[in-house]
C-alpha positions in Angstrom: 53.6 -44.2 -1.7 54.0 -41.9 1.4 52.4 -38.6 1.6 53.2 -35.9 4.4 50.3 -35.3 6.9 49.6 -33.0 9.8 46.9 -32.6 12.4 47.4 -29.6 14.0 44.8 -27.8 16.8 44.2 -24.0 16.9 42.7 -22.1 19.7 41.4 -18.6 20.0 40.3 -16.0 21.3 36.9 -16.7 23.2 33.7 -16.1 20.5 36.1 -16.0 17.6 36.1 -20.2 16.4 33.4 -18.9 14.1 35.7 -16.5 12.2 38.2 -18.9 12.3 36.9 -21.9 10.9 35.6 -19.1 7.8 39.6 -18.2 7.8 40.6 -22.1 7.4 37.8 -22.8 5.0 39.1 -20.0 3.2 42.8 -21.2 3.2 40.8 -25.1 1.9 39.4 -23.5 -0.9 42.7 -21.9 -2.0 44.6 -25.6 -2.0 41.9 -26.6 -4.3 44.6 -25.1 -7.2 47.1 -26.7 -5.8 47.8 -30.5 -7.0 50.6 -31.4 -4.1 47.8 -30.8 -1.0 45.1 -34.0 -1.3 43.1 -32.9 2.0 42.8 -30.0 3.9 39.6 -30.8 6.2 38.3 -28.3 9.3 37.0 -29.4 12.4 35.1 -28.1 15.3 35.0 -29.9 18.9 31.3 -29.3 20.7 33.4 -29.8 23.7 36.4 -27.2 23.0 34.0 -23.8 22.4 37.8 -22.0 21.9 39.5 -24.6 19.3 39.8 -25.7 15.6 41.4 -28.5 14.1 42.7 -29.1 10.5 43.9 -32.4 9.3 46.5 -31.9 5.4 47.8 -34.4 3.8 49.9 -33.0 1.2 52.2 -35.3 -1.8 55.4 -34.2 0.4 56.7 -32.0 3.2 58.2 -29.6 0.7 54.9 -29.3 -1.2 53.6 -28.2 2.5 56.2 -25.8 3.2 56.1 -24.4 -0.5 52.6 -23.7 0.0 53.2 -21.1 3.1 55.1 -18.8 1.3 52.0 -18.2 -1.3 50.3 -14.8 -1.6 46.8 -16.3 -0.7 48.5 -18.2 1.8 50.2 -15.5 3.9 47.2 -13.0 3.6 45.1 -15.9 5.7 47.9 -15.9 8.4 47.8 -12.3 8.5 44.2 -12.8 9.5 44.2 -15.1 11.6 46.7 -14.3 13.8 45.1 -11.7 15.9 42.4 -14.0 17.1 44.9 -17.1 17.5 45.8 -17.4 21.5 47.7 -20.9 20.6 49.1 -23.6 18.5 49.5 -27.1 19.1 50.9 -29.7 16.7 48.9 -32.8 17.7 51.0 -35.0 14.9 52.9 -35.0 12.2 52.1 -38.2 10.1 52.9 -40.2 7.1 49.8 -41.5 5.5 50.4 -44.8 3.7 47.1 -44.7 2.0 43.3 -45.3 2.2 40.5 -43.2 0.4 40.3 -40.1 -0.9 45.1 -40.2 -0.9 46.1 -41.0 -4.7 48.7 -43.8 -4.7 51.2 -42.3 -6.9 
């Protein structure tokens, strides 16, 4: 068992992490639908006031890239891009298992 997994780190537009993280947990409550993404988890730094960070692990990279073309998907981009300043993949991983990852 091998899932596809990504940790990747926005950062906006000074007072806008707020709105953001309400984007992201919007975009976590749509995968709840979808079977192929297992975790989809938000996270705030207290010491980076301008970023968010969302860990996926999803049953495979083409389940991930499937998912971006959704309707609910791309209306959440279209959001959040005006307040996004930048993007930085921290990883792309393959998670071998653990809690909370099914094993099939």
């Amino acid at each position: 068992m091998s899932k596809f997994s990504l940790f990747n780190k926005f950062i906006v537009q000074e007072g806008e992490k707020e709105k953001m993280v309400d984007i992201l947990l919007d975009a976590a409550e749509s995968m709840k639908n979808l079977d192929e993404c297992e975790i989809y988890l938000v996270h705030i730094s207290e010491n980076e006031p301008s970023s968010v960070y969302v860990y996926e692990v999803w049953a495979n990279e083409d389940a991930h890239q499937a998912s971006l073309g959704h309707e609910a998907t791309q209306t959440l981009i279209s959001r959040a891009k005006p307040i996004i300043t930048g993007m930085e993949r921290i990883n792309t991983l393959i998670t071998k298992g653990g809690k909370g990852i099914s094993s099939n």
